[in-house]
Phi, psi and omega in degrees: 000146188260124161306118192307110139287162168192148159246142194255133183238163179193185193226168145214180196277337185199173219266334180285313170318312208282306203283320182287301176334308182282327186320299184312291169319341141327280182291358171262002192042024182291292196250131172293312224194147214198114179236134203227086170331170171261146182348148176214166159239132159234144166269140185181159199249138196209115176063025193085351178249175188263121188255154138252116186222178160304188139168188198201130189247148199231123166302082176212165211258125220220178123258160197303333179291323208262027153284348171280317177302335194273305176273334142323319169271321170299295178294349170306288203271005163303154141296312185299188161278303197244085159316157161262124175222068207249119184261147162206167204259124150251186197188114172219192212255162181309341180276324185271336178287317187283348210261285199276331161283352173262325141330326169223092192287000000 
């Protein structure tokens, strides 16, 4: 049987911040993989105003048990107030899947 993937995406404000997060998550076995985009601007409306900021939008690649762990540790170690915290149902081939549930036990 294939193990529920999913990816979870979020942002963070800089590339150091960005790098201890997946490291961590990683090394906690929260995330098989943690893919960390390059600079961005995101627009987004936050407390009636309209923000422009930096950020690094970030991948990263779980199973479905390990999300209440993840994101629980995730909302530890942000900075913000309100993280992106965006699930989407993956699929991937049985090797990789299997892959990724023996990485997050």
């Amino acid at each position: 049987m294939t193990p529920d993937l999913i990816l979870i995406l979020t942002t963070m404000p800089d590339d150091d911040r960005a790098a201890q997060l997946a490291r961590t998550l990683v090394e906690e076995r929260l995330a098989a993989c943690v893919n960390v985009h390059a600079p961005m601007a995101s627009t987004y409306r936050w407390k009636g105003d309209v923000e422009i900021e930096p950020e690094r939008q970030m991948v990263i690649k779980t199973t479905r048990d390990r999300r209440p762990a993840l994101e629980a540790r995730l909302r530890a170690l942000h900075p913000y107030e309100l993280p992106e915290f965006i699930v989407i149902d993956g699929a991937g081939s049985e090797a990789y899947a299997a892959w990724v549930a023996d990485s997050t036990p």
